[in-house]
C-alpha positions as CSV (number, residue, x, y, z in Angstrom):
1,X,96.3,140.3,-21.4
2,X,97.0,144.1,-21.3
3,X,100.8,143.5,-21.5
4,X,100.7,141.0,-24.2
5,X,99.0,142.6,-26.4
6,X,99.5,146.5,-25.7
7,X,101.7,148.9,-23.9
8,X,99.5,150.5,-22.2
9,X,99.4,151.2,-18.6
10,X,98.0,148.8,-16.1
11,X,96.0,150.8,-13.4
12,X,93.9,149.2,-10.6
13,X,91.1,150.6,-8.5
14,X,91.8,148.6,-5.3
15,X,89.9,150.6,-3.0
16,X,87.9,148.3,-1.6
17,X,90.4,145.3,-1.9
18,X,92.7,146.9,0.5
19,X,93.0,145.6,3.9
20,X,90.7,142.3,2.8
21,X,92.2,140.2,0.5
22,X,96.0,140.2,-0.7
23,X,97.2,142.6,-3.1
24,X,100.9,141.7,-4.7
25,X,101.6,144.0,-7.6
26,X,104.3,142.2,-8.7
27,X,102.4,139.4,-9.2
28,X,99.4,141.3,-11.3
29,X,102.0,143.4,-13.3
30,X,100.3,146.7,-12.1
31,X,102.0,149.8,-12.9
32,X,99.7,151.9,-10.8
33,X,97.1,151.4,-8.0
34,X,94.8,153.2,-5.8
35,X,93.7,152.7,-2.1
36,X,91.7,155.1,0.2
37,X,91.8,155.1,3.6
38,X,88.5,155.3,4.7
39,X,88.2,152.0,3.5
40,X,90.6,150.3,5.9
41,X,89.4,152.2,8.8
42,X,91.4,155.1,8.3
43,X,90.1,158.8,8.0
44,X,88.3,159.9,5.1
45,X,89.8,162.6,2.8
46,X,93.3,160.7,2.1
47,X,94.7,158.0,-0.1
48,X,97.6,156.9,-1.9
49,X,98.6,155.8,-5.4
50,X,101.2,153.0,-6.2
51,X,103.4,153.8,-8.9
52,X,105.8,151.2,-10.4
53,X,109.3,151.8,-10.9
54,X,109.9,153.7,-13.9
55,X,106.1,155.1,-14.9
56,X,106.0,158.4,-15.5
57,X,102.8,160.6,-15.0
58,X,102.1,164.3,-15.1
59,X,101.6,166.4,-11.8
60,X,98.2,166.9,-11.0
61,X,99.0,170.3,-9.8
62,X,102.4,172.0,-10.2
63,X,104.0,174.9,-8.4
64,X,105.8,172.9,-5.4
65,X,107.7,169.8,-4.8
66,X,105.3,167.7,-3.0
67,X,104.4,164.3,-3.4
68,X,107.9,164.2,-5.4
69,X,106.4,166.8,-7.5
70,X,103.5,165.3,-8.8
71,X,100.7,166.9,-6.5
72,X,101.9,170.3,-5.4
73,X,100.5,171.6,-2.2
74,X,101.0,171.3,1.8
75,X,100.4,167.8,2.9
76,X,97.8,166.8,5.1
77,X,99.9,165.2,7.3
78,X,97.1,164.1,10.3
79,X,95.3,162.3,7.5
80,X,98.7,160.9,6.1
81,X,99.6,159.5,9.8
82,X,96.1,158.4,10.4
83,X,96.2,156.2,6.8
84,X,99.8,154.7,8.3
85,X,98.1,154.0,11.5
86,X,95.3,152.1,9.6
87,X,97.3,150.1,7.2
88,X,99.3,148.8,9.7
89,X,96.5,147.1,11.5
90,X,95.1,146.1,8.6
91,X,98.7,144.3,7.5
92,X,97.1,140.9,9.2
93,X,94.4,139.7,6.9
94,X,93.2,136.7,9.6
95,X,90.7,138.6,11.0
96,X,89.2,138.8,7.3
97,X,88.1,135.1,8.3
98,X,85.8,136.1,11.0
99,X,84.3,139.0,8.7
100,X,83.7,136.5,5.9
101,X,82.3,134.2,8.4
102,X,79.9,136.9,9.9
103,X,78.8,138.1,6.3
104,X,77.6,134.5,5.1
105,X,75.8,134.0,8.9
106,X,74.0,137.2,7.8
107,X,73.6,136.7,3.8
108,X,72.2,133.0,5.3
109,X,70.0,134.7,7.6
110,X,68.7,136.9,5.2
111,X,67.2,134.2,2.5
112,X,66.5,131.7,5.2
113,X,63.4,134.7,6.2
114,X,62.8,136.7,3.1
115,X,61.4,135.0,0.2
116,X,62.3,136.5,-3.2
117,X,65.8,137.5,-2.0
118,X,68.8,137.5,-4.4
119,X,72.6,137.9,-4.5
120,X,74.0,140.1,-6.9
121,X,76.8,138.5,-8.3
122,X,78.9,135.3,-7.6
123,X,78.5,133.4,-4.5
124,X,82.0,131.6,-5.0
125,X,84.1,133.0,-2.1
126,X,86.9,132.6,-4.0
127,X,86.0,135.3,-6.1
128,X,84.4,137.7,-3.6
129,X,85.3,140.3,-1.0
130,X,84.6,138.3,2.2
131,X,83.2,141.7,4.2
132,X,80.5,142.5,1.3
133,X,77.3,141.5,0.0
134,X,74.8,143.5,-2.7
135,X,71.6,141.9,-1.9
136,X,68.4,142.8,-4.4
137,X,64.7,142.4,-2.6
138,X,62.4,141.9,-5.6
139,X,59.8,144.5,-5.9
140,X,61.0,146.6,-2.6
141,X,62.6,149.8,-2.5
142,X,66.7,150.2,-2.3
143,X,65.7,153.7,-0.2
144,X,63.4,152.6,2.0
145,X,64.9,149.7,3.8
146,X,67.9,152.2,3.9
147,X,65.8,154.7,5.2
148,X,64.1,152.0,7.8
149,X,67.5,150.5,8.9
150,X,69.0,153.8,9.5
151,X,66.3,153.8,12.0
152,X,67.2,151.8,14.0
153,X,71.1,152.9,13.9
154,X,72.1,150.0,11.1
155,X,73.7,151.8,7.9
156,X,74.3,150.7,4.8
157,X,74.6,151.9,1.1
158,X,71.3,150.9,-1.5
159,X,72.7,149.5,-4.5
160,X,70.1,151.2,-6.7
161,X,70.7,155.0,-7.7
162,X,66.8,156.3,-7.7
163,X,65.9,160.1,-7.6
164,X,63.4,161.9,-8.0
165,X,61.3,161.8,-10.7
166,X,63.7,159.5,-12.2
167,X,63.7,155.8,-11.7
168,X,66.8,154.6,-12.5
169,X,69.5,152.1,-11.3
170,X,73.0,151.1,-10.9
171,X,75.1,151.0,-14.2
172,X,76.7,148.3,-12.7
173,X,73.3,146.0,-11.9
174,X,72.3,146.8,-15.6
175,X,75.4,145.7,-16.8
176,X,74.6,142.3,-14.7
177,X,71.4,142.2,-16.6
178,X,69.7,142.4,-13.1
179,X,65.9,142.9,-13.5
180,X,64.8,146.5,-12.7
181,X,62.6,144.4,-10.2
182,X,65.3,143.5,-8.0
183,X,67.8,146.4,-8.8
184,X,65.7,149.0,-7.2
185,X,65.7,147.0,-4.1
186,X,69.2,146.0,-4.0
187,X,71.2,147.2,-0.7
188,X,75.1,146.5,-0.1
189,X,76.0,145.5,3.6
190,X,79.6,145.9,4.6
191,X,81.0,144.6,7.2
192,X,84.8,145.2,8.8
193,X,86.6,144.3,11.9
194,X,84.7,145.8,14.6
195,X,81.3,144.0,13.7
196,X,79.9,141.5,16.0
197,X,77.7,138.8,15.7
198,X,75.1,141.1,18.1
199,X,74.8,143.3,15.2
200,X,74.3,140.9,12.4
201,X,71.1,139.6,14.8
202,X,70.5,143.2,14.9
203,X,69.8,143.4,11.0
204,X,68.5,139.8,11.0
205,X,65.5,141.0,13.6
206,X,64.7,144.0,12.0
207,X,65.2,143.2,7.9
208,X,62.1,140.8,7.4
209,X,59.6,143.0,9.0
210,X,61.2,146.1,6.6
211,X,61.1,144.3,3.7
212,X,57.5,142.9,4.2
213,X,56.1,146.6,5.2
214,X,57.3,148.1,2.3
215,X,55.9,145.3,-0.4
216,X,52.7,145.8,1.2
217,X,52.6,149.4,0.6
218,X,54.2,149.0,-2.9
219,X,51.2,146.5,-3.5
């Protein structure tokens, strides 16, 4: 749609695309894409833009040569070898079976015990990251099961973006037209390579109690 009916610039945010499903830029007609490497199991603090044949872009520093002299500056190279490292075990997406597999197990798990449990967007695999899910607990707090889980030495993100004094949520739940109900007590598990089925039982075993402690304080 963008090349049909403009000429601008195709960019895509595949950072967390990378390593999970296939990416052909060819195929999409991208003229630029990004990736980061902590997203593939690689270290934090490096990634890498894909830039089509022929696009031109302005340095986003000048004064040396680097990075064909669009990012001037002394390259990290540790971080640079340590991305290579990790894209080239992530070059055989098979494995990406076994996460999907273990992700439905636990998303399964997870409304099989808690009642009033919701998935935030589509459940068509097809049209999913298989190592994600952003999972909203009506009338619980996003913060305190993360708080709770990190407990016990399980981490993941809370989908819901409450500070102090302000109670607020994800841009990107609103936009869903997620009830403020369920988008302060939404949580994103991800999974990746190295997860087992021991640790989804993990989270299985301690989630329901969580959930249930923190309704009854919530009233």
């Amino acid at each position: 749609m963008v090349k049909e009916n403009s000429d601008a610039l195709l960019h895509v945010d595949a950072v967390n695309a990378a390593g999970k499903i296939p990416i052909d830029v060819r195929d999409a007609h991208v003229d630029l894409l990004s990736i980061s490497a902590h997203k593939l199991h690689g270290p934090k603090g490096i990634g890498a833009l894909y830039i089509r044949k022929g696009v031109k872009i302005e340095p986003l520093m000048i004064g040396g040569s680097q990075e064909s002299g669009r990012r001037a500056g002394t390259e990290a190279v540790h971080q640079v070898v340590g991305f290579g490292a990790a894209a080239a075990q992530v070059t055989d997406l098979s494995e990406m079976l076994r996460v999907g597999e273990l992700r439905d197990r636990l998303e399964a798990g997870i409304f099989d015990a808690i009642p009033n449990a919701f998935l935030n967007g589509t459940s068509d695999p097809a049209k999913r990251l298989p190592n994600t899910s952003n999972t909203s607990f009506e009338n619980t707090n996003g913060e305190g099961i993360l708080s709770r889980l990190d407990d016990r030495g399980i981490c993941v993100s809370t989908g819901s973006a409450c500070n102090s004094g302000s109670h607020t949520v994800s841009a990107v739940l609103q936009a869903m037209n997620v009830p403020f109900s369920r988008s302060m007590g939404s949580i994103r598990f991800s999974l990746g390579r190295y997860n087992t089925n021991a640790e989804v039982d993990a989270v299985l075993d301690a989630l329901p109690g969580i959930v249930a402690e923190l309704r009854a304080i919530s009233g």
